[in-house]
Every structure is written in structure tokens, then in C-alpha cells.
C-alpha positions in Angstrom: 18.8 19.4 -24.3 16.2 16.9 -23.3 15.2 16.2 -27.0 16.8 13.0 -26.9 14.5 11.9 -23.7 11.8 11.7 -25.8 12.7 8.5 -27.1 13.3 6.7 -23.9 9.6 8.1 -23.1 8.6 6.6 -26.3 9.9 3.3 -25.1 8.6 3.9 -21.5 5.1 4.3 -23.3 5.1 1.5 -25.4 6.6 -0.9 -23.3 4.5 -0.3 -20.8 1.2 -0.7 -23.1 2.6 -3.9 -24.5 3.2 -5.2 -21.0 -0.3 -3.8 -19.6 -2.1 -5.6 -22.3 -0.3 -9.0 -21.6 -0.5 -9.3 -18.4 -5.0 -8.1 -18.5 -4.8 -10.9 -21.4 -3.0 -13.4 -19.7 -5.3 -13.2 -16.5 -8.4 -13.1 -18.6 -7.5 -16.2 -20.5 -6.5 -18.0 -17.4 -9.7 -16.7 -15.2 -11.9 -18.7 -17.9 -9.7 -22.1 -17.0 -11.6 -23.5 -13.5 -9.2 -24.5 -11.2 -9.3 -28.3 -11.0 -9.7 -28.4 -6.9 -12.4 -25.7 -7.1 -10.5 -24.0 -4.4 -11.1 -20.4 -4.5 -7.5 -17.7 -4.6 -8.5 -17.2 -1.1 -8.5 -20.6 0.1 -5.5 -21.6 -2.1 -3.5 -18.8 -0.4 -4.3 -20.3 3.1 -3.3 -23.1 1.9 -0.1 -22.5 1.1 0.3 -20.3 4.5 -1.2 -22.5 6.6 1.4 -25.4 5.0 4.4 -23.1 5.7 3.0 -22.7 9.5 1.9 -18.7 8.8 -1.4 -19.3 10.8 -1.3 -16.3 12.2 -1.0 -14.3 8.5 -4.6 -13.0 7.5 -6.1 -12.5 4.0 -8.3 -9.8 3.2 -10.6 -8.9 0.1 -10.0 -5.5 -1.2 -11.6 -3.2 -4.4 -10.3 -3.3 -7.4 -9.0 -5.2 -10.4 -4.8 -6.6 -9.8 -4.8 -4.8 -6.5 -3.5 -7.6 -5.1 -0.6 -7.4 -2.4 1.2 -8.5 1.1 1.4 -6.0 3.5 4.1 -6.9 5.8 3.2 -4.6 8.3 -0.4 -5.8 9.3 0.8 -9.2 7.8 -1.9 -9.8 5.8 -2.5 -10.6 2.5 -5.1 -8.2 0.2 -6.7 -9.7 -2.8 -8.7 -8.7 -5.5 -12.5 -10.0 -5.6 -11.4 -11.9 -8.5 -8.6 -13.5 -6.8 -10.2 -13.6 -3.4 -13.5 -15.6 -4.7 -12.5 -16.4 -8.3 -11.7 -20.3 -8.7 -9.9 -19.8 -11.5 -6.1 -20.9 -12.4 -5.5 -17.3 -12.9 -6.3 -16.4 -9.3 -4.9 -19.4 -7.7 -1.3 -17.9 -9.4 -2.3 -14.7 -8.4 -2.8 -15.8 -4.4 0.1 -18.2 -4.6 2.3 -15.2 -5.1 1.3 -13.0 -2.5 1.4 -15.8 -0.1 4.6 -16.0 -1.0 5.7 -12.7 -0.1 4.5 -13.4 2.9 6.7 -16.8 3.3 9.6 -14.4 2.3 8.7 -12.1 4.7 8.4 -14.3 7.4 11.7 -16.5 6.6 13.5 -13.2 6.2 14.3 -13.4 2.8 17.6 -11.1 2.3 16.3 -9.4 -1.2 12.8 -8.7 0.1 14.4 -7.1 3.5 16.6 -5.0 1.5 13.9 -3.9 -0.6 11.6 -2.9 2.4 15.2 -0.8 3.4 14.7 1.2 0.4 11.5 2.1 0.2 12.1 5.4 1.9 15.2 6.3 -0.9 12.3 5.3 -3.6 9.9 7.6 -2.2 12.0 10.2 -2.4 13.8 9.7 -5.2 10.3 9.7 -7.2 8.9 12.9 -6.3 12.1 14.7 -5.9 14.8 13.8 -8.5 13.3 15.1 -11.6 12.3 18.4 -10.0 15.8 18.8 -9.1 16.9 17.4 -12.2 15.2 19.7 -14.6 15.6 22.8 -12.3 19.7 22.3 -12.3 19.3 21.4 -15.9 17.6 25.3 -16.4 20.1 26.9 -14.0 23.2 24.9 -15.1 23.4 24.1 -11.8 25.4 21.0 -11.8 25.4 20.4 -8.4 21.2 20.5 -8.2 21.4 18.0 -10.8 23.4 15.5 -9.5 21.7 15.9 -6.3 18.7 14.8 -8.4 20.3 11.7 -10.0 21.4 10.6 -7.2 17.9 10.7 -5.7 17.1 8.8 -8.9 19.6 6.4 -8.7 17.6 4.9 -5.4 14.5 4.9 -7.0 16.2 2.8 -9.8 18.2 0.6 -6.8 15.0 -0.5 -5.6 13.3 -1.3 -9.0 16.6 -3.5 -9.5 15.9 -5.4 -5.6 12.2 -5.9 -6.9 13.3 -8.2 -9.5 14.2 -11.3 -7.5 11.9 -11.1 -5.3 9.6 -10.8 -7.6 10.8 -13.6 -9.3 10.7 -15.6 -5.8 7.5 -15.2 -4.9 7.2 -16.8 -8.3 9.0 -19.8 -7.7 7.6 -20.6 -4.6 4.2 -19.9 -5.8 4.5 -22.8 -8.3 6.0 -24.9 -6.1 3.5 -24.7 -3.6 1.2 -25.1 -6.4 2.7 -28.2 -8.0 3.6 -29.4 -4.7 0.4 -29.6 -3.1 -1.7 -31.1 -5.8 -3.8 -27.7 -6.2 -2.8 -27.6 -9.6 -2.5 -30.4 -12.4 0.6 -30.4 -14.9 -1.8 -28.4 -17.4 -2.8 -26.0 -15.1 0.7 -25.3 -13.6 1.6 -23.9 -17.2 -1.7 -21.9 -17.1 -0.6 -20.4 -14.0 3.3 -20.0 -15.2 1.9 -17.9 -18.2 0.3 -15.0 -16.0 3.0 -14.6 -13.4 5.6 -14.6 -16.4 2.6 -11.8 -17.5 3.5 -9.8 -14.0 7.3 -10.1 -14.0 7.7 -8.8 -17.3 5.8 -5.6 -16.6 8.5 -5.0 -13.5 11.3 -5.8 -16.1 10.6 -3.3 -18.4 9.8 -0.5 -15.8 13.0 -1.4 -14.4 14.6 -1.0 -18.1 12.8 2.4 -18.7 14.3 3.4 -15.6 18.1 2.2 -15.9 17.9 3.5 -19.8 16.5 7.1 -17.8 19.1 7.0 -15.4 22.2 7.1 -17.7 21.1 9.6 -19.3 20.8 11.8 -16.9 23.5 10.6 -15.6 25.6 11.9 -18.9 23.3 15.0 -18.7 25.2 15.8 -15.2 28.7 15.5 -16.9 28.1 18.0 -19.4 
């Protein structure tokens, strides 16, 4: 029955490897480039708040390697000690994108506020659906498995809403970055290269995840 499911996690596995390992090499190349203004992530994210009048938005150094992220709830920004104090190209990306969750988050940006909407269906949907799944699977209950996939489907809805914000924070990252001089031409490309790194690692989970949910969705209709 689920025999076929072992290629998607074959794909899931290697995908997500290939992604992994661009993404550690992308920022490892681009941490060895100093950043031309010898701003630190830190001060390049302020920066960039302070320029889109966030003065109130606080940044915050945290443990841990790519742990970096906007909490819109304390409004702060959490960076890695290699983005917070690294003066790298690398972490000046790196801090430019958080920041600009935080511009989205603050210019209510329609994508991010429907992703924040669906955090509670994505928390649910991953701990519960393939429980439910596997058990109606097992019983032939049909009606346990749908339940699950729909769960799933959620989970999947908000991997599909992470794209362009994703891709947003992106865009205004390197703006702000080509914009205010932090970066040269050069360095701009440097910095391009390991947030392309990031968004492709949300691509393919959200690939995996679409290719998982058809086929539990044809599972249901047996």
C-alpha cells in the first residue's frame, strides 16, 4: 500500500541533502568575502530598520548556526553569532533578510499575514495527519484518512504561503543592500548566491510535500 511512498521519501531525502549542503556551502564561501563597509550583520540589519523608520524593532544574538529569524511577536530580530558579529557578505544577506520580515511585518504584507493565519492549521496538520493517515489506512477507514489529508493539506497550504514571502524578504533585502551602498555590485551577487541558497531549500520541502499530498490524496479514493 505505501510501497510506492518510498520514493517520494527518497526524494524528500535527497533533496533535502543536496539543498542542506548548498545552502552550508554558499554561506561558507560568502563568510570568507569581508563585507566592503565592515559593517557587522547586526549593524547592517539596523540599518536597514532604522532606514524604513522600525526604531523601535530590536535585534538579538542567539545560539546556533542559521538560527536566524524575526519574531513578530516580541518584534525583534534573532541572529546567529555569525550573522550578529560576522562582517561578512554572507551575514550582511543573512540580516538583510530578517530585517525584511520585519518591514513586511510592519507594512502588513498580505502573504506574510496569511501565513502567520496558518500557523495554527500547520501545527496541527504536522503532528496529526499522518497518524490519522496511516491509522485509517490500517482500519480502511476512509473517513480517518481524509480527516488526515485534510489536516495535511494545511500544513502543505502554508509551505505554499512561505514561498513569496520568502522570496520578499529577499527582494527587499537586496534592495536595501544595493540601495544603501552597503554592498558593491560584486558583493550584491555574493549575497544573491546565499539567499537563492535559502529559498531553494523552502522550494523543495514545499515539492516533497505537494508530491506527499497527492498521494495521499489518491490513497483516500481507493
Amino acid at each position: 500500500m505505501f510501497g510506492s511512498y518510498l520514493y517520494i521519501l527518497l526524494i524528500a531525502v535527497a533533496l533535502g541533502a543536496l539543498t542542506q549542503w548548498y545552502v552550508n556551502s554558499s554561506f561558507t564561501r560568502q563568510s570568507k568575502v569581508p563585507l566592503a563597509t565592515g559593517l557587522t550583520g547586526a549593524q547592517v540589519a539596523r540599518n536597514m530598520l532604522d532606514g524604513e523608520g522600525l526604531h523601535d524593532v530590536g535585534i538579538e544574538r542567539v545560539a546556533g548556526r542559521l538560527s536566524d529569524h524575526y519574531d513578530p511577536r516580541a518584534r525583534v530580530l534573532r541572529l546567529s553569532p555569525d550573522v550578529h558579529d560576522g562582517s561578512s557578505v554572507a551575514a550582511a544577506g543573512v540580516a538583510a533578510h530578517e530585517a525584511g520580515h520585519a518591514v513586511q511585518h510592519a507594512r502588513s504584507f498580505a502573504p506574510a499575514q496569511l501565513r502567520q493565519l496558518l500557523v495554527p492549521a500547520a501545527n496541527i496538520g504536522s503532528q496529526a495527519a499522518f497518524p490519522l493517515i496511516i491509522l485509517g489506512a490500517v482500519m480502511g477507514a476512509t473517513g480517518l484518512m481524509s480527516l488526515g489529508v485534510l489536516l495535511f493539506a494545511g500544513a502543505v497550504a502554508f509551505q505554499l504561503v512561505t514561498l513569496p514571502v520568502e522570496f520578499d524578504a529577499s527582494r527587499r533585502a537586496l534592495g536595501a543592500l544595493t540601495i544603501g551602498n552597503t554592498l558593491p555590485g560584486e558583493q550584491v551577487r555574493g549575497a544573491r548566491t546565499v539567499l537563492t541558497a535559502a529559498a531553494l531549500t523552502y522550494i523543495a520541502a514545499t515539492l516533497v510535500s505537494v508530491l506527499q499530498l497527492l498521494y495521499f490524496l489518491g490513497l483516500s479514493r481507493r
